[in-house]
C-alpha positions in Angstrom: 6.6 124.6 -30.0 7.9 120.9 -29.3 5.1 120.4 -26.9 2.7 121.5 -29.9 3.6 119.0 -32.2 3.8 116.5 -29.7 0.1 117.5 -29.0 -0.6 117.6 -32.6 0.9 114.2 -33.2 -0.9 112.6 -30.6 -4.7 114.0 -31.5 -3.9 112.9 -35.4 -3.0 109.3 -34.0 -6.0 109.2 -31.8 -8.0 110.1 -34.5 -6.9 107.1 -36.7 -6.9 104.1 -33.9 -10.6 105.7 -33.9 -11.4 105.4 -37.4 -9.6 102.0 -37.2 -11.2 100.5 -34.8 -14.4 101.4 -36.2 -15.4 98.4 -38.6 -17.8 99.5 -41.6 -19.4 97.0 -43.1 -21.7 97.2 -46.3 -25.1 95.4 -46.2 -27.8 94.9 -48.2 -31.2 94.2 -47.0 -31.4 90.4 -48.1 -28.4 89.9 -46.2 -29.2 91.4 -43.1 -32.6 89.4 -43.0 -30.5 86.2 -43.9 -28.1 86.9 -40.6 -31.1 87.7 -38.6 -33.1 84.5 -39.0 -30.3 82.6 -38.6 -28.0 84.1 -35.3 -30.1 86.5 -33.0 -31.9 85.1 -30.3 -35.0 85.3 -31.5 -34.5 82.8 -33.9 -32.4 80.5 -32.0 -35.4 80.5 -29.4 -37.9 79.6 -32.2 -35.7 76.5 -33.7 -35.1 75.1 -29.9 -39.3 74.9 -29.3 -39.5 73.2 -32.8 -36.7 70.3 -31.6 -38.5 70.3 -28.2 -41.9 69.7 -29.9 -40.5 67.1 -32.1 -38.9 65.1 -29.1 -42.5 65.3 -27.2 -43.2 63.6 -30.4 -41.4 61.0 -30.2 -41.6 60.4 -26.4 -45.3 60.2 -27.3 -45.1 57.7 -30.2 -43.0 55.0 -28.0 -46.2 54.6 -26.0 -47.1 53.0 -28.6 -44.5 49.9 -28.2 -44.5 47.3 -25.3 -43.2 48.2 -21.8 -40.5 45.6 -20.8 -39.3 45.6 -17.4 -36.8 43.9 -15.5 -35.9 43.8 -11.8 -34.0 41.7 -9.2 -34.1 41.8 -5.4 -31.1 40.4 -3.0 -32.1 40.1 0.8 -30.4 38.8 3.7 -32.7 37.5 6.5 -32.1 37.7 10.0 -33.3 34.6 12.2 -36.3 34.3 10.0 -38.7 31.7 11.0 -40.1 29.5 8.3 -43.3 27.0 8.5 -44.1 24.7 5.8 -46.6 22.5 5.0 -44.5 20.5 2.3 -42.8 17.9 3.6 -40.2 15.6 2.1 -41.6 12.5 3.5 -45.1 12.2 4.6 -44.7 9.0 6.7 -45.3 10.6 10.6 -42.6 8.0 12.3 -39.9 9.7 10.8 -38.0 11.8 13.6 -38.6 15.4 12.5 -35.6 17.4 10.8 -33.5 19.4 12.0 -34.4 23.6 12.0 -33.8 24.8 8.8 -31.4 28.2 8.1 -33.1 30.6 6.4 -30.6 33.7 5.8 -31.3 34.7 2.2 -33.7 35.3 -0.7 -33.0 35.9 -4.4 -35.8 37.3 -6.8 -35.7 38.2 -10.7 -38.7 38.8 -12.9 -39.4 40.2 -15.8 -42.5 41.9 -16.8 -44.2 42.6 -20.2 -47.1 44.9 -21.1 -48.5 45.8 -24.5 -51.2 47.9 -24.7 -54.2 46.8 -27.5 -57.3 49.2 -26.7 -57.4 52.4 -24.0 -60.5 54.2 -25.7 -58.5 55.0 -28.9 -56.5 57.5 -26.5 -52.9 56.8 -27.7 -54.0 57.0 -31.1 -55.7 60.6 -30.6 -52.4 61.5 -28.4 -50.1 61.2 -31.2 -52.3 62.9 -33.7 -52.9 66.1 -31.1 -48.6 65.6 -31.1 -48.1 65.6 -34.7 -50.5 68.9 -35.1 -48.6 70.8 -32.2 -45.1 69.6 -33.8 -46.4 71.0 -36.9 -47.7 74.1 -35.3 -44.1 75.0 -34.2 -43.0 74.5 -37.7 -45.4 77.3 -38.9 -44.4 79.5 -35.3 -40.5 79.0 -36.2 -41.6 80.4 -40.0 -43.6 83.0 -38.5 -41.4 84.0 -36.2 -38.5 84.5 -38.9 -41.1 86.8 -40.4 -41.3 89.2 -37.6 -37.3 89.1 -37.3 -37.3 90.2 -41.1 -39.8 93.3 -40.3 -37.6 93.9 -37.4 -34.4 94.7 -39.8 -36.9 96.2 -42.0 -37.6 98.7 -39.9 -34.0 99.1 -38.3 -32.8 99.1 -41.5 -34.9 102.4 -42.3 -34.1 103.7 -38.9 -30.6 103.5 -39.7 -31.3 105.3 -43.3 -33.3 108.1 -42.4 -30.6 108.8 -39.4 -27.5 108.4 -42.0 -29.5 110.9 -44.6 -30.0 113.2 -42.0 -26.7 113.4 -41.0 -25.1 114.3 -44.2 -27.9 116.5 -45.1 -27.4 118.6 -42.4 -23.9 118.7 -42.0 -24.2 120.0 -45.4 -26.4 122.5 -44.7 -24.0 123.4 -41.6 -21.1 123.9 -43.7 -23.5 126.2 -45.7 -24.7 128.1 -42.5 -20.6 128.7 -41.1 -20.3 130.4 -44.7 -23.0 131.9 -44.4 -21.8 133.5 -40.5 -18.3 134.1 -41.8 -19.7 135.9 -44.4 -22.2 138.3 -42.3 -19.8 139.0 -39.8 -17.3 140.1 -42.8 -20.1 142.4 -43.7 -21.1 143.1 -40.2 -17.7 144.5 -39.7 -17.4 146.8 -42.8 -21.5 147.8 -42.0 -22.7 146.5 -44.7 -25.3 144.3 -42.7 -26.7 145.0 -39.3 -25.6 142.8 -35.7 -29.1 142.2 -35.7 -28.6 140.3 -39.1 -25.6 138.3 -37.8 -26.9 137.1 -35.2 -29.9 135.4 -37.0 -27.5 133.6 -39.3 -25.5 132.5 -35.8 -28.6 131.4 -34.4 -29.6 129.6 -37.4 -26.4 127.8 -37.3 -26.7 126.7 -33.3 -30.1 124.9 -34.6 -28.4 123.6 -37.2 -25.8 122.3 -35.1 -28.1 120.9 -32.4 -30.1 119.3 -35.4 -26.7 117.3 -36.3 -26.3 116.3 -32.6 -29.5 114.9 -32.5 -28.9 113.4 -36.3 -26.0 111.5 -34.9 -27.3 110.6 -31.8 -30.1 108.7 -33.6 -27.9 107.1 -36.2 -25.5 105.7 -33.6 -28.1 103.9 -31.8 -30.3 102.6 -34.8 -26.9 101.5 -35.7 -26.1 99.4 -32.3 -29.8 98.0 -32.7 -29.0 96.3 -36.0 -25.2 94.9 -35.0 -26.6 93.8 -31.7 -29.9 91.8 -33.9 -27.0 90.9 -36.3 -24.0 90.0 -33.3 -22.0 91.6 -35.2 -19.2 93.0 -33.3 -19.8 96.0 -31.4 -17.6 98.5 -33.4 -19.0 97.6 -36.7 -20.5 100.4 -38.7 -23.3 99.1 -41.3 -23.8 101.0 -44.3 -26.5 100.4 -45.9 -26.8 99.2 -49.6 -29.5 101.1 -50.8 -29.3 100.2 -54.5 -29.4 96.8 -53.6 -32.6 97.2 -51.9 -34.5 99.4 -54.8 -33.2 96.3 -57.0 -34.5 94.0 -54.6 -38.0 95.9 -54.5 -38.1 96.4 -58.5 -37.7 92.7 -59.4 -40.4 91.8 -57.1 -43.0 94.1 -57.9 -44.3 91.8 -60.7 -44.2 88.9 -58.5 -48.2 88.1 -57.7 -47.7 84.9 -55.8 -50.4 85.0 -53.0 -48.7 84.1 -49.6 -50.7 82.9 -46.5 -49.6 84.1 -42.8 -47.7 81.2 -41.3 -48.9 82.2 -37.4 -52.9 81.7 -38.7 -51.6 78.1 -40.4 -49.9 77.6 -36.6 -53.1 78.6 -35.1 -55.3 76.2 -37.4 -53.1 73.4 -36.7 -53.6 74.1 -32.5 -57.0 74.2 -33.3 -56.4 70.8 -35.0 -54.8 68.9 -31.5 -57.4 70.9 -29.2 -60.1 68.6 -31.1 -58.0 65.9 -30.5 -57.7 66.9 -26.7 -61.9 66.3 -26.4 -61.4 62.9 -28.2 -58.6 61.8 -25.8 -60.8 63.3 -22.5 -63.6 60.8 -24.5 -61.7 57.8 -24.5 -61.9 57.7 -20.6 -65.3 56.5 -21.4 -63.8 52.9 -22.7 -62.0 50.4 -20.9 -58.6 49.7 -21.2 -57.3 46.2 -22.6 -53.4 44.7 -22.8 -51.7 41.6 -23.3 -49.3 40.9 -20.4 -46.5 38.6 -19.9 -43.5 37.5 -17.7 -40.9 35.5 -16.2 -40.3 34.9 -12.4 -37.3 33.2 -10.4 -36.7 33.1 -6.9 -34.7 31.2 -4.3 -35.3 31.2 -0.6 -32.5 29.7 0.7 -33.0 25.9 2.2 -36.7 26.0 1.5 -37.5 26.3 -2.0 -36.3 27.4 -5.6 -38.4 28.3 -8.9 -37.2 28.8 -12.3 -38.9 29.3 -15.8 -42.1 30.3 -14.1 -43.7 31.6 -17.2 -46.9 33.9 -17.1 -48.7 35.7 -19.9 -52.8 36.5 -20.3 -54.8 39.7 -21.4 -55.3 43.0 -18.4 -58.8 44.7 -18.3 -59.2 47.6 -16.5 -62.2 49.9 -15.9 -62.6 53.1 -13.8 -66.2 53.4 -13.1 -66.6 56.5 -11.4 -65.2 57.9 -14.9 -68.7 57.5 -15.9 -69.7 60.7 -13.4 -66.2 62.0 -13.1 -65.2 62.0 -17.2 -67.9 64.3 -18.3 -66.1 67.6 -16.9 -62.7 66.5 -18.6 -64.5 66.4 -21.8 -66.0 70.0 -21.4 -62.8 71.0 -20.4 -61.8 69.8 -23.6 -64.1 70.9 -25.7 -64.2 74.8 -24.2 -60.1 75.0 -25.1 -61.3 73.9 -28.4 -64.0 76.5 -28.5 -61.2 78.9 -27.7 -58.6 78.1 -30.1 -61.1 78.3 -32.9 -62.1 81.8 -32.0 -58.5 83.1 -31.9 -58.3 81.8 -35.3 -61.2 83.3 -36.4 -60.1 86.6 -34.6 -56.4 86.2 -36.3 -58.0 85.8 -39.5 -60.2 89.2 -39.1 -56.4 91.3 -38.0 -54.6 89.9 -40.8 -57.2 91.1 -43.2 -57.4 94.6 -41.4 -53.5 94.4 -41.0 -53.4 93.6 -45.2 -55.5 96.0 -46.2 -54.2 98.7 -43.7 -50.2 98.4 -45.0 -52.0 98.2 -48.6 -52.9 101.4 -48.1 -49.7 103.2 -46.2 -47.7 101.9 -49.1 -50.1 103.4 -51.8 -49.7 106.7 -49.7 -46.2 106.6 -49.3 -45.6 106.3 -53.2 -47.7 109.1 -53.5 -45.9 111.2 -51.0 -42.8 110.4 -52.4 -43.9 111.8 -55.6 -45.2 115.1 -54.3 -41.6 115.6 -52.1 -39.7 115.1 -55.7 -41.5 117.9 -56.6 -41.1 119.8 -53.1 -37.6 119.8 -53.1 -37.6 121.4 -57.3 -40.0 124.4 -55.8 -37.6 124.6 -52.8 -34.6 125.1 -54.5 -36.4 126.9 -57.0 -37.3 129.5 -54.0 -34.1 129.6 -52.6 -32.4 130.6 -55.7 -35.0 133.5 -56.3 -34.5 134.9 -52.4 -31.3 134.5 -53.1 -31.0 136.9 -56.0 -33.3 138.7 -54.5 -31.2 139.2 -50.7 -28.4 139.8 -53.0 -30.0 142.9 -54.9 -31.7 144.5 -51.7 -34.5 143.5 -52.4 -35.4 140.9 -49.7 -34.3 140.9 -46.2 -32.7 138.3 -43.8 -35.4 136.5 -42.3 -36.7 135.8 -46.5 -33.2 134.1 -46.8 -33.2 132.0 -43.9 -36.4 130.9 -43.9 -36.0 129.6 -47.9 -32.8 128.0 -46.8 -34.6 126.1 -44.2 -37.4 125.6 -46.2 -35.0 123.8 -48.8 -33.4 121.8 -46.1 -36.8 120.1 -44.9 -37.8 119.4 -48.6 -34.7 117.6 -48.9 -34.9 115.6 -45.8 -38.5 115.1 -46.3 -37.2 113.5 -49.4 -34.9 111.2 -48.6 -37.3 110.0 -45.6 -39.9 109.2 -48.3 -37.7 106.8 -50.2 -37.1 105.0 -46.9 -40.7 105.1 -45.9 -41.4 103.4 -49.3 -39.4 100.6 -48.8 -40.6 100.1 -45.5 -44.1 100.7 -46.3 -43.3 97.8 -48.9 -41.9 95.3 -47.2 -44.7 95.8 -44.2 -47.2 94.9 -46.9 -45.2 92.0 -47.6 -45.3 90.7 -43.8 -48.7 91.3 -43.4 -49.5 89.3 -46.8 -47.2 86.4 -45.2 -44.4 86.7 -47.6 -41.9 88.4 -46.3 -38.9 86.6 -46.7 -40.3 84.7 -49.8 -40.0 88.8 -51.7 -36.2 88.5 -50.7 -35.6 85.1 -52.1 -34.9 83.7 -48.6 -35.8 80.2 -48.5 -37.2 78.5 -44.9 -36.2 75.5 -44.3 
């Protein structure tokens, strides 16, 4: 009996570290977006390109300001020999001096260049640079987009698995009555083994059914904490008022939205155009203004200081003139390419519009007709009910109304997810997404 309650004791306190590890956490759909866009991966990845095309940026724009470079040499010579034709005194009867030692040389200079023409290259390097900068902008934004779909759609995983479960673990605690019952009867003869064991087998399914129910919730679950990093243990349960809120104070809201991955595209379209105007700026000379210093000292022979240069460079590659022309078809066929893509992106979003357009109008209308399912259902079920109870229909009439019931109600609760989902699809497709939840991109 001790070793009973010892056993007892120790299943009750398993059973609440369990439920107390377990962290539930209540969510509504804004909020999950919110955590999304700002800690998975995802969006992480999509904010470092944006910083990484903004530094290329930059790198690119200081071509744009004199090079300035400084250097100095040390050397030490070993028996060097020198010949000069300066002299310090050019009258022959002087004796000639003695060897001079040479050991060392000492050189500085500084060099300037500032570019003033290269073919308008530069100029047409920056622009492609600000395009592609802003092109990441829209890809960040775009990107956000498909993260908010992402816990869209998890988010009515997760519902339809959580719905499940409690609807059929009612209707298990139904189908155990429903076994007790017939083998009570089963017992006094009242029903035949043949009967009972219908209602047991209908209970196994039932069972299985839950199994599977859970199974399906627990990882639609893991799915949205890992998206989230939320910690592993954490249970989300979902705020479903919130989001029917969320979805009736938008309905009136007819601001057109435009999809940021076809303003991304546009803009790459933008700096491939600039790529054939840089490939036809090889075509021009290149002109800068140059400019330096020079010291040196050659030890026992000579020294120079404030040895000023400065002057203009020209600089011309002629075989550019055969060469070049490939560069610029080069140019101009990545051009050719981005602008198809954006007229093929233009032609899927309109198909992907007008496709969620219509699943959403269908999944309204399917949600009505389920309403009404799940009235005839239970309407059934009471009938057979009566009915079973009278004589006056048999077992297979009973279970089959019960099932019957159950789908209508699952079918049911999966429509007013598939709404919502079907909603906020439309939404992403229309490129407005995260504007519908009041979720401002910065």
């Amino acid at each position: 009996m001790q070793i009973n309650k010892t056993l007892l004791l120790a299943l009750l306190l398993l059973a609440f570290t369990k439920n107390q590890a377990q962290e539930k956490k209540l969510l509504t759909l804004k909020e999950a977006v919110e955590m999304a866009v700002t800690n998975s991966n995802a969006a992480s990845l999509a904010k470092t390109r944006v910083e990484t095309s903004k530094l290329e940026l930059d790198n690119t724009k200081n071509n744009r300001y004199p090079s300035v470079k400084a250097s100095a040499q040390y050397l030490r010579l070993s028996s060097a020999n020198v010949d000069s034709n300066i002299q310090s005194n050019n009258n022959p009867s002087n004796p000639p001096a003695a060897p001079l030692k040479v050991d060392q040389l000492m050189l500085g200079q500084i060099n300037v260049n500032m570019p003033l023409f290269n073919g308008f290259k530069l100029k047409n390097t920056i622009a492609a640079s600000e395009d592609m900068y802003k092109a990441e902008t829209f890809s960040e934004k775009h990107s956000k987009e498909q993260i908010g779909l992402q816990v869209v759609n998890l988010f009515s995983s997760l519902y339809k698995a959580q719905q499940m479960v409690d609807l059929i673990e009612d209707n298990l605690k139904t189908a155990e009555q429903r076994v007790k019952d017939f083998t009570a009867m089963e017992e006094n003869g009242l029903v035949a083994r043949n009967d009972l064991l219908k209602t047991q087998l209908q209970q196994s399914n039932v069972q299985l059914s839950l199994d599977n129910a859970k199974k399906n919730n627990a990882i639609a679950n893991h799915q949205l904490v890992t998206l989230l990093k939320l910690p592993e243990n954490t249970q989300v349960e979902i705020d479903i008022e919130a989001v029917k809120r969320d979805m009736k104070s938008n309905q009136g809201n007819a601001s057109q939205g435009e999809r940021n991955d076809l303003k991304s595209l546009e803009l790459k379209k933008q700096a491939a155009e600039s790529g054939i105007k840089i490939a036809k700026g090889n075509y021009y000379p290149s002109l800068s203004l140059t400019g330096g210093y020079i010291a040196f000292d050659l030890n026992n022979v000579i020294t120079v200081t404030n040895a000023m240069n400065f002057g203009v460079g020209f600089s011309y590659d002629l075989s550019s003139i055969f060469k070049n022309s490939k560069q610029v078809k080069l140019a101009q066929s990545r051009a050719k390419e981005t602008e198809i893509a954006v007229s093929q992106l233009t032609d899927e979003i309109n198909e992907e519009t007008f496709q969620a357009q219509e699943n959403y109008t269908l999944s309204v209308k399917q949600s009505l007709v389920y309403d009404k399912a799940v009235e005839q259902a239970t309407e059934n079920y009471r009938i057979v009910k009566d009915k079973y109870d009278n004589s006056l229909s048999d077992t297979n009439d009973l279970l089959e109304a019960d099932f019957q019931q159950l789908q209508s109600k699952i079918n049911q609760a999966l429509s007013k997810a598939d709404v919502a989902q079907k909603y906020y699809e439309l939404q992403f497709a229309s490129g407005k997404l995260t504007s519908s939840l009041n979720i401002n991109q910065k």
